[in-house]
N, C-alpha and C positions, 0 to 999 in steps of 0.2 A: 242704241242698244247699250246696256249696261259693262261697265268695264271693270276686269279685274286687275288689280294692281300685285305683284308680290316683292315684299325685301326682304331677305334675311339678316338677321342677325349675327354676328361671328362671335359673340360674345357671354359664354354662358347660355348656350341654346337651353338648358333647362331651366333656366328661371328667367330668360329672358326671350321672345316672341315676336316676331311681327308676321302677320300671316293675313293670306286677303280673303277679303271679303267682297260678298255681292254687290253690287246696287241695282234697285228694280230695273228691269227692261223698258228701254227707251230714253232714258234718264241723260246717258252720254256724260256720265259722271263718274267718278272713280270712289274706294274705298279701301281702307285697310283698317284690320284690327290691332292693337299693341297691348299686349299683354306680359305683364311682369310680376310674377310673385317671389317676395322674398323673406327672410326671418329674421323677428329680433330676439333678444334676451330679454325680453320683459313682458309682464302681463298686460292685459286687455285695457284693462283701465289705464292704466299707465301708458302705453301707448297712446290711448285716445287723448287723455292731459298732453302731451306731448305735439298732438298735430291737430288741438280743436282751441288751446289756450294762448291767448293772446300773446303772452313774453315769449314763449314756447315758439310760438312761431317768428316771431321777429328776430331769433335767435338762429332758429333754420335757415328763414330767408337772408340772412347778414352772411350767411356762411355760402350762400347759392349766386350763381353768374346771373347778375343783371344790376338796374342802379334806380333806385326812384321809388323803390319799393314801398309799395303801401298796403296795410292789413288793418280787415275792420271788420271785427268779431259780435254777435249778432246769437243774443239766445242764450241759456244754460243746458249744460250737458245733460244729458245726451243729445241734445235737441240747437245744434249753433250751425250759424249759418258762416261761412269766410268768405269776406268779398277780399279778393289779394288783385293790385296790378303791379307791372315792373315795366321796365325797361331793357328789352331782350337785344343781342346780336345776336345775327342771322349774316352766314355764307351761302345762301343759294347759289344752285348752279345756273348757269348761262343764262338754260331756255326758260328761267322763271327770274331773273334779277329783274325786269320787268317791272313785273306783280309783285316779289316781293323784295321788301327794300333791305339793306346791311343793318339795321334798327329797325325793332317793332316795338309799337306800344302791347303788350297782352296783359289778359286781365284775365283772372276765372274766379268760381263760384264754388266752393264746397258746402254742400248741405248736407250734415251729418243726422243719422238717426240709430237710435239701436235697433240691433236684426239679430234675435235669436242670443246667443250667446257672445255676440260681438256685434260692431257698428261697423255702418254703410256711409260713405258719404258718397250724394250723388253731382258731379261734378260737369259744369260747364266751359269749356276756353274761347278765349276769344282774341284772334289777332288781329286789331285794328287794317283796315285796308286790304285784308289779305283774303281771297277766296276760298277761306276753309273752313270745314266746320268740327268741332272736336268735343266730343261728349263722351262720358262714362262714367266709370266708380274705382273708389278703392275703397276697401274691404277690410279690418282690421279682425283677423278670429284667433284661438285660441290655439297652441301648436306646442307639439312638445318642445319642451323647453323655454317657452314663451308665448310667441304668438306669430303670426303671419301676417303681412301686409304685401294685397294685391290690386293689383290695377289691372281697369279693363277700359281698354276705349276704342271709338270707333273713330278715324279720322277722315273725312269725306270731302272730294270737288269738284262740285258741278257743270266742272269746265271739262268743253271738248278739246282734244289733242294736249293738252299741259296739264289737264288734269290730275293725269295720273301721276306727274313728275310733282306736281305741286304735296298730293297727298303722301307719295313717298318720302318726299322731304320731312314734311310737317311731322312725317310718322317716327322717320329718323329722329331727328330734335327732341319729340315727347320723350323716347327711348332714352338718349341722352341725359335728359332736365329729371328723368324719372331716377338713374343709376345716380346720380348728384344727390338727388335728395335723398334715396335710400344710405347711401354714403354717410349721411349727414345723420340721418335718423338712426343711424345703429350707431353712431360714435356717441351722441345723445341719450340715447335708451339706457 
């Protein structure tokens, strides 16, 4: 049977989320949603320069926790793909140091396109070794004063009994790697 996971967050509950979600029945796998919207001072396009352009990002990632960083930029705007990996630390707790190790390799995929009056990019992670799976979008739209930038993910694992502990973690961390980067992107903007 399908399991629900819940964490809160204490931090800014209104722009920042973690809230569970389903997974189909029978599955014996866990789910949580992470949702974070936040504002900058700058407009649409400018923002997108900001998290689709090559220096732009290597500039972000140089200011964000990990080491080995690699980014490889793919396409003209509106239309660019981000292949980014790093080298992550990780404190799992007990019942998962296991599975998952104090260093991960992760890697994701942003595939950005325009939507309407603002751009979508639809994003994949990936943690080497780890039984997780993490997919979603951030959203760049238009907002008074500037613009808004949000993230939606689902973070999933299909494991029985640690499942759940795995996905809350994982979910934790995104939460985490997401307020760092917003951090970074409003000091930038």
């Amino acid at each position: 049977m399908g399991r629900r996971r819940t964490c809160y967050s204490n931090v800014d509950a209104a722009a920042r989320r973690i809230v569970p979600a389903a997974i189909a029945a029978g599955s014996g796998g866990y789910a949580m949603k992470v949702h974070v919207k936040q504002s900058l001072k700058t407009d649409v396009a400018s923002a997108l320069k900001l998290c689709t352009d090559q220096k732009n990002q290597e500039a972000v990632y140089a200011k964000l926790p990990g080491t080995d960083v690699r980014i490889k930029r793919e396409g003209k705007a509106p239309n660019v793909r981000l292949k980014i990996s790093r080298t992550m630390p990780a404190n799992p707790p007990a019942a998962i140091k296991r599975l998952v190790p104090a260093t991960n390799q992760v890697s994701h995929t942003e595939t950005w396109r325009a939507d309407g009056d603002g751009h979508v990019a639809d994003i994949a992670v990936e943690i080497r070794g780890v039984p997780v799976k993490i997919t979603g979008t951030k959203a760049l739209r238009p907002a008074k004063g500037g613009c808004s930038v949000e993230w939606t993910f689902d973070v999933t694992s299909g494991l029985p009994i640690v499942g759940g502990v795995i996905a809350s973690f994982a979910g934790a961390e995104l939460e985490k790697n997401l307020a760092d980067e917003y951090k970074v992107l409003k000091a930038m903007a």
